[in-house]
N, C-alpha and C positions, 0 to 999 in steps of 0.2 A: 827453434824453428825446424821443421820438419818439410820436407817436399816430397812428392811421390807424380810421376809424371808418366804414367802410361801408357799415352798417346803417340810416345816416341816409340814403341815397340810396335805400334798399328802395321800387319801385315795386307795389303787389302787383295793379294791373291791367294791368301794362306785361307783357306773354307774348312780348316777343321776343326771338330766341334769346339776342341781348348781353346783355341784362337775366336771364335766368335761367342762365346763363355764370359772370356777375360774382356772382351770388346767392347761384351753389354753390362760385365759386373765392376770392373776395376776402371775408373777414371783416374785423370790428374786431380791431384789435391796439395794443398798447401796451410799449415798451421803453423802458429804462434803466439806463443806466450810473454806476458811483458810480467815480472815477478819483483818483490821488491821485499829489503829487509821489515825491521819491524815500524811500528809506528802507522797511522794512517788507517784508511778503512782499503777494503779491496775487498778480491775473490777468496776464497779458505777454500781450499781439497780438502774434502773429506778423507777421502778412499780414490783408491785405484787398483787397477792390480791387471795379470793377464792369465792366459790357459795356452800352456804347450800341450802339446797331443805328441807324446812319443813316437818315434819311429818313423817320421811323415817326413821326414825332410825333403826326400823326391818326390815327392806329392805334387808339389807347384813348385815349377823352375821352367829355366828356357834356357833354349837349344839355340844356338850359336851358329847361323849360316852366312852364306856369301851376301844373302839378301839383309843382315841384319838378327836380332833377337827376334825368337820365334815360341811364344808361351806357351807350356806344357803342362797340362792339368790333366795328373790322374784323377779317374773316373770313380777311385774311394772318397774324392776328397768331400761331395755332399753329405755323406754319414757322417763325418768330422762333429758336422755342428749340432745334431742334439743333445751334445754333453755341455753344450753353450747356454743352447735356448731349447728346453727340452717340450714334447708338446704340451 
């Protein structure tokens, strides 16, 4: 099970452009998998896999203020993705 909740970092006097970025592209989400030895019919994974992109760590993060987490998107981070989904 995995959770991812976004909605707790919502700044709503925070008007810059990272903070209304994150607002419109990153929701709460929540998944789970139910997995089972052998035997029986189910799901089969094929494949999976991911892509680091070196050197980005401070790319996306947030800043830590009295009001709460505050999301911080560098402005490289849109190039990031043609190594994803190239045109």
């Amino acid at each position: 099970m995995a959770c991812e909740f976004c909605s707790l970092c919502y700044q709503p006097t925070d008007i810059g452009v990272g903070s209304l970025l994150s607002n419109g592209l990153f929701g709460d989400g929540i998944a789970a998998a139910v997995v089972r030895g052998q035997g029986g019919t189910g799901v089969r994974l094929e494949r999976n896999g991911s892509y680091l992109i070196p050197k980005t760590e401070e790319w996306i993060m947030y800043d830590v203020k009295a009001t709460g987490f505050h999301f911080l998107l560098d402005k490289r981070v849109p190039a990031t993705m043609e190594p994803l989904a190239p045109p």
